[in-house]
N, C-alpha and C positions, 0 to 999 in steps of 0.2 A: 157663264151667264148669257142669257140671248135677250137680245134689245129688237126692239121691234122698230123697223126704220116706217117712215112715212112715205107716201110717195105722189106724187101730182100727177093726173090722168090729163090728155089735152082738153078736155072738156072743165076743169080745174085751171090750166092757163088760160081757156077763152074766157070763164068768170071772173078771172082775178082781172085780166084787159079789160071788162068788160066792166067792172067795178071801179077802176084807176082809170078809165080814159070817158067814160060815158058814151061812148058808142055801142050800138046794139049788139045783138050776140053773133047775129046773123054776118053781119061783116065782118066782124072781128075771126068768124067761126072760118069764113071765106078766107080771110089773111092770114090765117096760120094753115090752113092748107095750100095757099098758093105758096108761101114759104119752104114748110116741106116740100113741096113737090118741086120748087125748084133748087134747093139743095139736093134733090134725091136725080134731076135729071142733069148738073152739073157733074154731080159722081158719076155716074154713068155712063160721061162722057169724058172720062179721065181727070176732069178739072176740080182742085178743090175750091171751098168755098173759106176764106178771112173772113171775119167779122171783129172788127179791133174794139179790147176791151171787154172780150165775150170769149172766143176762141176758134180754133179751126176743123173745118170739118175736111178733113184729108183721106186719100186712097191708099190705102198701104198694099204691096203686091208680097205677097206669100209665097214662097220658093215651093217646088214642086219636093214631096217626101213622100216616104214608103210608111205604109201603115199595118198591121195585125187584125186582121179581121179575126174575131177570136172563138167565134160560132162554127168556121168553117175549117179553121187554124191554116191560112192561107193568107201571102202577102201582098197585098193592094197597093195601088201609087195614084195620089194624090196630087192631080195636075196642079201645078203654078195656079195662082188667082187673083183676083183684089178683093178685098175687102175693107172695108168706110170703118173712120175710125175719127174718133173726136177729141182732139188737144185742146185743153181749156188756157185761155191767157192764163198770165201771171198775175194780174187784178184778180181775175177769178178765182184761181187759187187760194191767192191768201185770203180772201174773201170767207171764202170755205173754212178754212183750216181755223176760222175766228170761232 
C-alpha cells in the first residue's frame, strides 16, 4: 500500500513563523535564510552545528571507494569526501515516533 507523506516547503515554515510569532514575512523570510546559510557556511568549514532539543547538523567524511561504471564496464575510484548529515535529538525523536 503507498501512503502519501506530506511535506513543508520553506515558504510553509516562513508562514507557519509568520502565523505563530506575528512578524512579517519579509523578516522572518530573512531569518531563515541567514540560518541556513550559516549552517551551510559552518559545514563548510568543517564545523558542525548543536542545537540542544532540536539536533545536530554534522560533517560526516566518506572513505575513498572503487565504483563500476557500468555503461563503459570500467572501474572508477571515488575520492574520500564529506558530506552534511543531520542527527535529530532524542526529544525529537520520540517526538516523531508519537
Amino acid at each position: 500500500m503507498f501512503f502519501l507523506r506530506k511535506k513543508m516547503t520553506k515558504a510553509d515554515i516562513v508562514n507557519e513563523i509568520t502565523k505563530n510569532t506575528g512578524i512579517d514575512k519579509v523578516t522572518v523570510l530573512a531569518t531563515v535564510e541567514a540560518f541556513m546559510d550559516a549552517v551551510k557556511a559552518s559545514l563548510s568549514k568543517d564545523e558542525n552545528v548543536y542545537l540542544r532539543g532540536f539536533g545536530s547538523f554534522v560533517v560526516k567524511k566518506r572513505a575513498q571507494k572503487t565504483a563500476r561504471n557500468i555503461s563503459k564496464n570500467t572501474t572508477i575510484i571515488i575520492p574520500e569526501h564529506n558530506i552534511p548529515a543531520f542527527k535529530p535529538a532524542k526529544t525529537f525523536t520520540i517526538a516523531v515516533k508519537k
